[in-house]
N, C-alpha and C positions, 0 to 999 in steps of 0.2 A: 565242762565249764570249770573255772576255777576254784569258786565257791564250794564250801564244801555241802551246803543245804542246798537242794535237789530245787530248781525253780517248777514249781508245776502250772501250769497256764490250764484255770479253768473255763471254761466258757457257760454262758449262762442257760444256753436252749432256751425253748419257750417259756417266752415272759410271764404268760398265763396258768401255766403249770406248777408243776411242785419243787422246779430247777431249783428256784430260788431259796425254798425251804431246806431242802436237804445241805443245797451247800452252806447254807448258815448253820444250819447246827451239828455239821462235821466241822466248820471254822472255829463256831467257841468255844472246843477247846484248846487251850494255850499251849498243851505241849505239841501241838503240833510242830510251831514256829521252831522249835531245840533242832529239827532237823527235814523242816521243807518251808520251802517261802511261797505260799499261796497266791498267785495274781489273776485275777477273776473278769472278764470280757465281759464290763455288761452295763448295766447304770445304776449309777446313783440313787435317782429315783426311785427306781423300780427296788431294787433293794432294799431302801428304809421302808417303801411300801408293806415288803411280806416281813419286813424283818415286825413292821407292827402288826401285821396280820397274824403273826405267830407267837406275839408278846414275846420275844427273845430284848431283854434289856441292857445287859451287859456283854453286848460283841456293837463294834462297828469297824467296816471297813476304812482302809489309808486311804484315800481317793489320789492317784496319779494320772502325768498324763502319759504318761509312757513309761518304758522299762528303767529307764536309767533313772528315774525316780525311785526306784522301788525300797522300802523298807523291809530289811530281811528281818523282823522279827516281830513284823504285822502280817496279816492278811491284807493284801492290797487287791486294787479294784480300776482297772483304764475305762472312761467310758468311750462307748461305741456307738452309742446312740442320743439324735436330738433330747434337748431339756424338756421338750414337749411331748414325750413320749406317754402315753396311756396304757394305762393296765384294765385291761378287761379279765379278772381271775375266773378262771374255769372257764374260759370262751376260746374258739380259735380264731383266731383275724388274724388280716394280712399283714397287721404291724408286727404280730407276737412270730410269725416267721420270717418278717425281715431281720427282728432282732437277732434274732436266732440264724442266719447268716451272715450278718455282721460282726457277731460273737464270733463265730467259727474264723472266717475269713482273715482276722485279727491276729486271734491266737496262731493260726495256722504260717500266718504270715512272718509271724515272731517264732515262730519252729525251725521254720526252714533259715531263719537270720541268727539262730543258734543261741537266742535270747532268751527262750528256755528249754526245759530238758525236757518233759512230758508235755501230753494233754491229755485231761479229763473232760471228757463234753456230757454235759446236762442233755435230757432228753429234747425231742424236738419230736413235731410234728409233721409227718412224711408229706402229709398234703398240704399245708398251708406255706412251707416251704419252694414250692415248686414253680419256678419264673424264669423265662427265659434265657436267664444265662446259667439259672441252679435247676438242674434236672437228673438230680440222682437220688435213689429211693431210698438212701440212708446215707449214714453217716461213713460207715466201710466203704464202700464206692466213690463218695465225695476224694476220702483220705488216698487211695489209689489213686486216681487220677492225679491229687494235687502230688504226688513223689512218682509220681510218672513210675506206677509198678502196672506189672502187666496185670495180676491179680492178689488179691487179699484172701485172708478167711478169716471168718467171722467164727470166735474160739470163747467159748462162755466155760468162766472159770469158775471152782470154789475150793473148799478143801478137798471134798472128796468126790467129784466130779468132775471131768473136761470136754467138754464136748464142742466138736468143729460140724458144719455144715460144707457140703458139696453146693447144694443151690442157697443159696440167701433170700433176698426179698425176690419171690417168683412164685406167680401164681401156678396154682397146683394141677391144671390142666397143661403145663408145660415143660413139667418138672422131665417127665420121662424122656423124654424126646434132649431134652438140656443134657440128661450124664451121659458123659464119653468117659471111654476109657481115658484118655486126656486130662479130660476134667480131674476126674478122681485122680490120678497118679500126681497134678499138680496140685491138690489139696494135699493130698501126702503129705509130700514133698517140704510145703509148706508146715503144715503139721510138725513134722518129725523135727522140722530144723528145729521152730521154735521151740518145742520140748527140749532141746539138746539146749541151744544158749541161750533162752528169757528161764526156763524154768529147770535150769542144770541138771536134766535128768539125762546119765549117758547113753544108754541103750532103751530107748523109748518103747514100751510097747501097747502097737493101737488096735481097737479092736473096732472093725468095717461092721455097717448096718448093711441089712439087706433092704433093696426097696419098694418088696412086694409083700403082703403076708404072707409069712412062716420062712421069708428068705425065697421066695417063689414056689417052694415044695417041688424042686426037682423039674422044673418049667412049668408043673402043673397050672401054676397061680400066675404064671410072667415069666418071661425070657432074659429079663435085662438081669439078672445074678447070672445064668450062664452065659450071655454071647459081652457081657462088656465089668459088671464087678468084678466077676472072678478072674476074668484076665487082666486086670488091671493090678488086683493083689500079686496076683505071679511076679508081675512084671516091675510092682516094688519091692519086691522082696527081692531080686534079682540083683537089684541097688542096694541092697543091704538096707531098705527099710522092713521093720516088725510088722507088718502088718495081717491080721488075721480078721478072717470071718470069710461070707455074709453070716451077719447073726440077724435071725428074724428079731426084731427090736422088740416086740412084748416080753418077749420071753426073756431077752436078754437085760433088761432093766427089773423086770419081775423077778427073779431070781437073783440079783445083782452082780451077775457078772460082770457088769463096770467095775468091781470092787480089782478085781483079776490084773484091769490094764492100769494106762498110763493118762492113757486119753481114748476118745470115741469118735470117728466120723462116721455121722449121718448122711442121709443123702436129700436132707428137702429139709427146711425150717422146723417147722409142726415138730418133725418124726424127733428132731435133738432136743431141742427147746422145752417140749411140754414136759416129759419126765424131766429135765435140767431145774426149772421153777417150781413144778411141785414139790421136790425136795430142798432145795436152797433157797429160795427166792428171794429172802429179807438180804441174804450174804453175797448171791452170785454178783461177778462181774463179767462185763464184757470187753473183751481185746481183741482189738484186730493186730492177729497176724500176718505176719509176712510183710510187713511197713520198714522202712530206715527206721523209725520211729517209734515209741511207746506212746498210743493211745486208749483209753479204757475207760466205762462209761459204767453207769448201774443197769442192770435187765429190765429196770421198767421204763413206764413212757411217762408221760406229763403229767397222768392221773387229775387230767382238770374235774373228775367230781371229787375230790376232797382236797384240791386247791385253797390255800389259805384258811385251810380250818383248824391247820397245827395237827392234823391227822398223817401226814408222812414220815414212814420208817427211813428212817436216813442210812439206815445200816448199808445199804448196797453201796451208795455212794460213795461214804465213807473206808469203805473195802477196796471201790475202786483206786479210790487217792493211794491207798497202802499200797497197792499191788503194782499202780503205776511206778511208785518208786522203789520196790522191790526189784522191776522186773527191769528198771534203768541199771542198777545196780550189779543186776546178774547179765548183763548184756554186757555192761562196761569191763566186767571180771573174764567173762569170756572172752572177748576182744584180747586183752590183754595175755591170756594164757595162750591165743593160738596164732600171736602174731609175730609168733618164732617161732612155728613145730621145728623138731628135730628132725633134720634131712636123715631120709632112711641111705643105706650103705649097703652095697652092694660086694659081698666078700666070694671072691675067685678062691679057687685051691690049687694050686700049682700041683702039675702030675709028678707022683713019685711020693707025696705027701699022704 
């Protein structure tokens, strides 16, 4: 985009939840506006609602009705939703997930129309969500489909943590039977790029969970680290991706050897996640890799019991907005530096020389 402030297109998630809170009090502060222009998928209403629910006095949204309204040195606001919309705080109903695709569908719309550069999506509720033409169990699947990618990964970031998942949302009786060697070499894959251009690191190194205890202990415990992780490692490293392990995961978070890599894939939600949150939680962010696109969202969910009680740590959120436009930043710099490599030459030696 021309502008030199990063448009970031927030959307509000569930209306009932703590969407609301967190993005108001990463909006009031002003220095944001020096260097991104906040436009928020959501309403009105519902807005002034938590914004008094949380006694925040001094922020309010520009209300527009579209982008070419937008004031670059407010937080602006499109709305999505009827004037008659209800807030039920701390409750789930069917409106507070229709908002919550309406928001999306919005922003999402305005992405792909290049009318802005990111998006931040507020949490949402995976079942209240769910209607016959929305049936996908988060948000990372939703966002695949609509860029028509074959597959994402779902990469929770922070300073000193990265961690990608093989299975996402999949219940845990179907995890084993879900890894292929496939699977895993295209998480990689995905992996390693985004390491290289969102977070410019050049020679990426990731360190593979095992996903049995102790890593299977030699088939003892499980077969799936010898008949399908460990050939799958071989065969990125083949490609010149880093990758090592199976590391039995207690051990390898208990000792910290995440400190060693770059980044970590797991192989089932639970096994990345729960060490991820116990140590970051208020900081982490979530990015789905492997998108045309930078999207990025806070680790938690709606948190409807302390909805509207001004009890929300806003920090993840807040982290995400950063890192979304960090990561526009360092996507846009790579672009640029490898969209002229240097043609390699091919040098003969003529005999007698």
């Amino acid at each position: 985009m021309s502008e030199e402030r990063i448009r970031v297109g927030i959307t509000q998630g569930d209306i009932n939840g703590i969407g609301y809170e967190v993005i108001i009090k990463t909006l009031q502060d002003p220095r944001l506006n020096d260097f991104c222009t906040p436009i928020v998928y959501g309403s009105p209403k519902v807005a002034a609602y938590h914004r008094k629910a949380v006694n925040v006095e001094n922020f309010s949204f520009n209300p527009i009705k579209d982008i070419s309204e937008v004031n670059s040195r407010r937080s602006n606001l499109i709305n999505v939703m009827d004037d008659n919309v209800r807030v039920d705080i701390g409750k789930s109903t069917p409106l507070g997930g229709q908002g919550s695709i309406l928001s999306l569908e919005a922003a999402v719309a305005d992405l792909r129309a290049g009318k802005i550069d990111v998006i931040v999506t507020a949490p949402i509720n995976k079942h209240n969500v769910q209607t016959d033409t929305f049936h996908f169990p988060g948000h990372t699947e939703y966002l695949a489909k609509s860029f028509d990618c074959d597959d994402a990964l779902m990469l929770m970031v922070s300073d000193v943590l990265k961690v990608g998942v093989v299975t996402g949302h999949l219940p845990l009786n179907k995890i084993s039977s879900a890894i292929t060697k496939d699977l895993i070499l295209k998480k990689l894959s995905i992996l390693n790029k985004t390491l290289i251009q969102d977070f410019a690191i050049r020679r990426p190194r990731i360190a593979v969970l095992g996903l049995n205890p102790h890593a299977g202990d030699n088939g003892l415990l499980g077969m799936e680290e010898l008949d399908v992780i460990i050939p799958a490692l071989e065969e990125a490293r083949n490609k010149g991706i880093m990758a090592l392990g199976p590391y039995p995961a207690d051990g390898f978070f208990g000792s910290e050897g995440f400190s060693k890599f770059d980044a970590v894939l797991a192989m089932y939600h639970d096994q990345g996640l729960i060490p991820f949150k116990s140590m970051v939680f208020d900081e982490g962010v979530n990015f789905t890799a492997g998108l045309p696109i930078i999207r990025t969202s806070p680790v938690h969910g709606t948190a409807y019991e302390i909805a509207g009680k001004d009890e929300a740590n806003a920090n993840s959120f807040r982290s995400a907005l950063y890192m979304a436009i960090d990561l526009f930043k360092n996507r846009q710099q790579y672009k640029e530096l490898t969209k002229n490599p240097l043609k390699t030459t091919r040098l003969e030696t003529e005999s007698g020389r």
